[in-house]
C-alpha positions in Angstrom: 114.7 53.2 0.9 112.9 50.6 2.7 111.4 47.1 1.5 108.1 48.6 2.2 108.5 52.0 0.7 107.5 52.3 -2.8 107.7 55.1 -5.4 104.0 56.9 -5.9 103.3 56.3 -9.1 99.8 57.2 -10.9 97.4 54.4 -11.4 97.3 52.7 -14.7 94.2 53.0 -16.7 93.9 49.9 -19.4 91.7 50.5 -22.1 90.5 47.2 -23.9 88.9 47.2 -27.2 85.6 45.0 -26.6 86.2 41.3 -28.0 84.6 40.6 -31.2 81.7 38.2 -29.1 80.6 41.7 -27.3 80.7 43.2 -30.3 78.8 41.0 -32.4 76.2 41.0 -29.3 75.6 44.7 -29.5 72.6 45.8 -31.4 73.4 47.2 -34.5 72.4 51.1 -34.9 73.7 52.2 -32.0 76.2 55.4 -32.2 79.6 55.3 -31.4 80.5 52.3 -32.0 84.4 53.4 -31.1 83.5 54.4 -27.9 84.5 52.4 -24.6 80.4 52.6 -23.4 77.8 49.7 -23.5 74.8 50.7 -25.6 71.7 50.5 -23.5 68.8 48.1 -25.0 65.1 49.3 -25.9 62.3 48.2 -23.2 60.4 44.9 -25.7 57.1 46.5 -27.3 53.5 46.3 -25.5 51.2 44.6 -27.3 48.3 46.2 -28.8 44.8 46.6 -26.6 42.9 44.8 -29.6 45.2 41.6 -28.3 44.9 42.0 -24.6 41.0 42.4 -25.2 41.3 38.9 -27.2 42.6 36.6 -24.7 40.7 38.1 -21.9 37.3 37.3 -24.2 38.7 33.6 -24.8 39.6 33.2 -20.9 36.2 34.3 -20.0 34.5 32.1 -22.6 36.1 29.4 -21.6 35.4 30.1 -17.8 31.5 30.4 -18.8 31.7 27.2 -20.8 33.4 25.3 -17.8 30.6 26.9 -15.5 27.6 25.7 -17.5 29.5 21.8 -18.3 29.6 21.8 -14.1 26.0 23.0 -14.1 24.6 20.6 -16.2 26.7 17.9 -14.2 25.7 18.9 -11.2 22.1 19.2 -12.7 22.1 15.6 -14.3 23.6 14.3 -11.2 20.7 15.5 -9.1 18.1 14.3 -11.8 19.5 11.0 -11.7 19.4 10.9 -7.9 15.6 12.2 -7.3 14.9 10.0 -10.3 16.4 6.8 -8.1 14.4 7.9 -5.0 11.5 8.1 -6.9 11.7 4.8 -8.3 12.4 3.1 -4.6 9.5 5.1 -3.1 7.3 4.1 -5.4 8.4 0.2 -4.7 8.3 0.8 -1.1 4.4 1.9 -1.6 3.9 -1.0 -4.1 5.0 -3.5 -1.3 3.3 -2.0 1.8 0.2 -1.8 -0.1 0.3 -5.7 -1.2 1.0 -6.4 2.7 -1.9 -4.3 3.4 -4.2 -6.8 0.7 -3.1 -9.9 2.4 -4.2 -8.3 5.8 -7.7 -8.0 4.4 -7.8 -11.1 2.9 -7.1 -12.8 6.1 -9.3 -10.6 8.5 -12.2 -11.0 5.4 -11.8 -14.5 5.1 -11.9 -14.8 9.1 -14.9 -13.1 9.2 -16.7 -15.2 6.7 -16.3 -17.9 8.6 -17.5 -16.6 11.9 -20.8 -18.3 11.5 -18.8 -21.9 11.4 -16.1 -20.9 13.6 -15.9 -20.5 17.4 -15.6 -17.2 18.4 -12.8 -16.5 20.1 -11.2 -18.0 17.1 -12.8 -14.7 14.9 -11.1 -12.7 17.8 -7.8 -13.6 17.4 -7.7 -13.5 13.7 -9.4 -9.5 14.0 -6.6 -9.1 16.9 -3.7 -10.3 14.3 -5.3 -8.2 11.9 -5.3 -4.8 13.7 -1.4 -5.6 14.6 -0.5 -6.2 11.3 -2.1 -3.2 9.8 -0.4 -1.1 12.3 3.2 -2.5 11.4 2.4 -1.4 7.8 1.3 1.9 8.8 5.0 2.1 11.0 6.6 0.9 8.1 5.1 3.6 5.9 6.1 6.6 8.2 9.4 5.6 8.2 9.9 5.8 4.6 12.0 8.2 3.0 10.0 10.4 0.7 11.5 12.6 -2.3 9.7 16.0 -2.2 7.6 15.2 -5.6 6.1 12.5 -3.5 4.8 14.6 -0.1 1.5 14.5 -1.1 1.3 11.0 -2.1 2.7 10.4 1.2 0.4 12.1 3.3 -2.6 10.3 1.5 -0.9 6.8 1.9 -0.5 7.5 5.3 -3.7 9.1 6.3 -5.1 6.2 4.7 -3.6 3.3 6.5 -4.2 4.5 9.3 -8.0 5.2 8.6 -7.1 0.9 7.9 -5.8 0.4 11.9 -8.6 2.5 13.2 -11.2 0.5 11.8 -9.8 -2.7 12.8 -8.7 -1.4 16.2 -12.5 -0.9 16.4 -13.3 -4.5 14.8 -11.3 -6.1 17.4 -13.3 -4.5 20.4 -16.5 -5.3 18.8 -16.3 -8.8 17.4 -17.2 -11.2 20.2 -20.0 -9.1 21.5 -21.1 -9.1 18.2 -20.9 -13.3 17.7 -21.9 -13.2 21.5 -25.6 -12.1 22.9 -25.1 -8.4 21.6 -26.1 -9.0 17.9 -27.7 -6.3 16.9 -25.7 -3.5 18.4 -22.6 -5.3 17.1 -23.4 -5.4 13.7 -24.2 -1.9 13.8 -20.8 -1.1 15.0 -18.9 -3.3 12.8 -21.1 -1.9 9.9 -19.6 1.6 10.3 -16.2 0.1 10.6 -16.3 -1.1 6.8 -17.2 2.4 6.3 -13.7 3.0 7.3 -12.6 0.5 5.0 -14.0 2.0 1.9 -12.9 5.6 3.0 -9.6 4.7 3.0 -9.3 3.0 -0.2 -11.0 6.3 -1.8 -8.2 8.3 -0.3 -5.7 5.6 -1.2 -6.8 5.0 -4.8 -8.2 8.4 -5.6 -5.4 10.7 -4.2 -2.0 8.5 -3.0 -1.9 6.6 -6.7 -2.8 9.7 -8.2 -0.5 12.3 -7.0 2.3 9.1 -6.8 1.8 8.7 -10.7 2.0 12.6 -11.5 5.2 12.3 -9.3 6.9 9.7 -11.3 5.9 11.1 -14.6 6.7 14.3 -13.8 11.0 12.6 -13.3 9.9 11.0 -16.8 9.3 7.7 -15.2 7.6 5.1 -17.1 4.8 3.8 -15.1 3.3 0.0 -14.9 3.8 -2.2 -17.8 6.4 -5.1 -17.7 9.6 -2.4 -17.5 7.6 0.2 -15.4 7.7 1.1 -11.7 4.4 -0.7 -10.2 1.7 0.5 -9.1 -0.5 -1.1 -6.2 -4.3 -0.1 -7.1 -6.0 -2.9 -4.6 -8.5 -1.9 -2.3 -8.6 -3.2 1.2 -12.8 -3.5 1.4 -13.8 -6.8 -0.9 -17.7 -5.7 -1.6 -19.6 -2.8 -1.2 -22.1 -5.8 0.4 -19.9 -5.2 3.8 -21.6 -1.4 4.5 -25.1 -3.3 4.9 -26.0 -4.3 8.5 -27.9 -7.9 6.9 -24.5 -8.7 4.8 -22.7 -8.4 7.7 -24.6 -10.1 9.9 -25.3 -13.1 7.6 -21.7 -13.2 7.0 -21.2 -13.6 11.0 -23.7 -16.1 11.3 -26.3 -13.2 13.6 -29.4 -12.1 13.2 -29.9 -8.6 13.0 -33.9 -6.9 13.5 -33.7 -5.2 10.2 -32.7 -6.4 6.9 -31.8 -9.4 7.2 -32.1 -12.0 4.7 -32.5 -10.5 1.1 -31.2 -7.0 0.2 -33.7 -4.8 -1.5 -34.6 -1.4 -2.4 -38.2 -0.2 -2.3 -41.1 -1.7 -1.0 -41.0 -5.4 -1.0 -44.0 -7.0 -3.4 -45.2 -10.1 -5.0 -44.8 -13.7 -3.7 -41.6 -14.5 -2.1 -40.3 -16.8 0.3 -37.8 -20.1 0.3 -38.2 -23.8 1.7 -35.9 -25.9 3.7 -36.3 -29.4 1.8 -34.1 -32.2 4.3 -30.6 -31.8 6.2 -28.4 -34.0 5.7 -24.8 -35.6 7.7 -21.9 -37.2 5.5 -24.3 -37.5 2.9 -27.7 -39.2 4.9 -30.4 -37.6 5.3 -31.1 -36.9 8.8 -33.8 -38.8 10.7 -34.7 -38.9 14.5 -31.9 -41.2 16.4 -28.7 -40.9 13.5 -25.9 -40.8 15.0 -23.5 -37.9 14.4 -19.6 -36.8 15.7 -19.1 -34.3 17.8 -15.4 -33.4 17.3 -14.6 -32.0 14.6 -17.8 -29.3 14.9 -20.0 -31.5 12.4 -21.3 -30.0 9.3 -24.8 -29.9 8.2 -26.3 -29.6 4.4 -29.0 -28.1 4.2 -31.5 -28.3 0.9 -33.3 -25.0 0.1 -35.8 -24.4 -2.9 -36.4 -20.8 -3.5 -40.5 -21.1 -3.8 -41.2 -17.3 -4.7 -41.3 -15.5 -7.9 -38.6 -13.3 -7.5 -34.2 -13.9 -7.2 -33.6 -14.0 -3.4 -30.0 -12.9 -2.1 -28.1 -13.4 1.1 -30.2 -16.2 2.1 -29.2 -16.9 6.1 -29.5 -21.2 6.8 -28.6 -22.1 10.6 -28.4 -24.8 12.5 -28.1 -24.8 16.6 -28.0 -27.6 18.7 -30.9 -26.6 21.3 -30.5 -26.1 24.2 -26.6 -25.1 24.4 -25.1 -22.4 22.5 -23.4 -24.3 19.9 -24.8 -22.8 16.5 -23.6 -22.4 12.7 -24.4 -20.0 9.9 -23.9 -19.9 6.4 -25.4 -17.3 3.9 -26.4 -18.9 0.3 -25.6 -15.6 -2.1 -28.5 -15.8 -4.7 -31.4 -18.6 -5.4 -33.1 -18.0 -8.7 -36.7 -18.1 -8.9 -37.7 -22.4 -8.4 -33.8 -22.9 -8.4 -32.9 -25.2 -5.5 -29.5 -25.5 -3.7 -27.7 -26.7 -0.8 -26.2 -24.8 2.0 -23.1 -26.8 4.0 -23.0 -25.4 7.7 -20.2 -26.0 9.9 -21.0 -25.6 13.9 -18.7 -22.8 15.1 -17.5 -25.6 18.4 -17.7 -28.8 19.0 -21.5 -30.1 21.0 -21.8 -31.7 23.8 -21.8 -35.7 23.6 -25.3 -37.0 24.1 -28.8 -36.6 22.6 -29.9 -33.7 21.0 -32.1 -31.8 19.0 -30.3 -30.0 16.0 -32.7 -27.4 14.4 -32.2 -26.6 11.0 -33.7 -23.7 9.2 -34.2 -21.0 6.3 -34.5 -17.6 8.1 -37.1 -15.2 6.7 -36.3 -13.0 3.5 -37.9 -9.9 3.0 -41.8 -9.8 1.5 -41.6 -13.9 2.8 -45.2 -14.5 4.8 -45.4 -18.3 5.1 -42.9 -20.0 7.2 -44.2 -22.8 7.6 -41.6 -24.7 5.9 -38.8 -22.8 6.8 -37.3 -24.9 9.8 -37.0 -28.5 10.9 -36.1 -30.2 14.0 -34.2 -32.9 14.7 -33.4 -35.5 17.4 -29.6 -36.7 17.4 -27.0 -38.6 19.5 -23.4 -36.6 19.3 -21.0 -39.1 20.1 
């Protein structure tokens, strides 16, 4: 027999008893517990519907509740936001409107000097003027407006713009107004402060409102030392500005109609006002005084009012005859028998030499004797 060769014998089959480990492992219950065979284990137990149902209840709850907590975030978040904006607009308007103020009180208080001032003087402050109200108009297009605020917006707007037209007009019309074209002027400026006042109605009666429904609508609290301000100034000073004799009396012109006193009706009784002495640095002028020419000298007139009645807008003037060197100055009121002065500044310097200054009370309405309303008198500018 060869190495190699080997007898055929069967195969041995072994059968092991399972160790105790395995046995303790198997689940107890199961048959044949003899046998060579692994019991098979039970599938684990589904758990009832009632549970399943449960937890998908609680994960939707808490998805809902998750929802509405980003909700209100998001919500409060947005509040806060268009809150803020509200708030800056409304500073934004609070500022461009107090620019706007200074504007008129610059142009206003050029204009009231235009009877002492020389006129191209009066033209360059109307000029400055109509530039700076159109910066402020820029200024409030370019501002960034919440969408509670749209109207108030359009009104602001609308309404500073009604500001540059007027003065865009103003500045066109001035010198011919101070210059030989009094009447017409006056007119024209006259329907400019018409401008005026319709922009401070749309500004006051529909910008401020719809601005303060705005910010209380965000529950803003409005005005008052912790408040968001509100600008309520108005750009025209007087209603007086939207009569032709105010406004010329204020420029130092003399219009055809209505000048002097404002009144309504028919004019009736005694009325009438008398130009007592004019005076330089304090003397009483006489024929030969002596007076400066540069600065523009200015003259103080003494008026009585000798009627029965108040008189308003009283004109006094003095012009150097025979140039075009003149001053106006408008005395407000003069009670019945009251007498007051009147200080009026020429609007340029005279020529050196001798001169004859006339001084005098122009006419007020229902006033027949003027006799005493002017007097004239011969002076050496040096």
């Amino acid at each position: 027999m060869s190495f190699f060769d080997e007898a055929d014998e069967p195969p041995r089959t072994e059968s092991r008893s399972p160790s105790r480990s395995s046995a303790r492992r198997r689940p107890s219950g199961s048959g044949g517990s003899g046998s060579g065979r692994g019991s098979r284990r039970r599938p684990p137990s589904r758990p009832p519907q009632q549970s399943i149902r449960t937890r998908r209840g609680i994960a939707l709850l808490a998805l809902v509740i998750a929802i509405v907590v980003i909700a209100v975030a998001v919500n409060s978040c947005e509040g806060s936001a268009n809150k803020s904006a509200l708030q800056n607009y409304g500073d934004s308007v609070y500022s461009i409107v107090g620019q706007s103020k200074g504007t008129s009180k610059a142009l206003f208080a050029a204009l009231a000097k235009a009877g002492s001032t020389d006129a191209s003087t009066t033209g360059q402050a109307v000029a400055q003027a109509s530039s700076d109200a159109n910066t402020e108009l820029k200024r409030a297009e370019r501002l960034s407006v919440p969408g509670a605020a749209h109207g108030a917006q359009s009104h602001l707007v609308h309404a500073l713009q009604e500001r540059v037209d007027g003065l865009t007009n103003l500045a066109a019309e001035i010198q011919p107004a101070l210059g030989s074209e009094h009447q017409e002027g006056v007119q024209q400026i006259t329907g400019d402060m018409a401008l005026f006042l319709a922009s401070d109605v749309e500004y006051k009666q529909y910008a401020v409102k719809q601005l303060v429904s705005a910010l209380h609508g965000a529950n803003i609290v409005v005005g008052g030392e912790n408040g968001t301000p509100i600008n309520a100034s108005q750009f025209l000073p007087s209603l007086s500005w939207l009569e032709p004799s105010y406004v010329g009396a204020q420029l130092g012109v003399s219009v055809s109609s209505g000048s002097g006193s404002t009144s309504s009706g028919p004019v009736t009784g005694l009325h009438g006002d008398g130009l007592n002495s004019v005076s330089y640095n304090g003397t009483t002028l006489t024929d030969g005084t002596a007076v400066t020419a540069s600065p523009p000298p200015t003259f103080t007139l003494s008026v009585t009012d000798q009627g029965n009645y108040t008189e308003t807008d009283v004109i006094c003037k003095v012009e150097v005859v025979g140039t075009s060197v003149s001053g106006t100055k408008v005395i407000p009121s003069i009670a019945k028998g009251q007498t007051t002065t009147c200080d009026v500044t020429l609007r340029s310097s005279p020529p050196q030499g001798n001169y004859t200054i006339k001084a005098m009370v122009e006419k007020v309405p229902g006033e027949k004797d003027l006799t005493n309303n002017s007097q004239g008198v011969a002076v050496t500018f040096k």
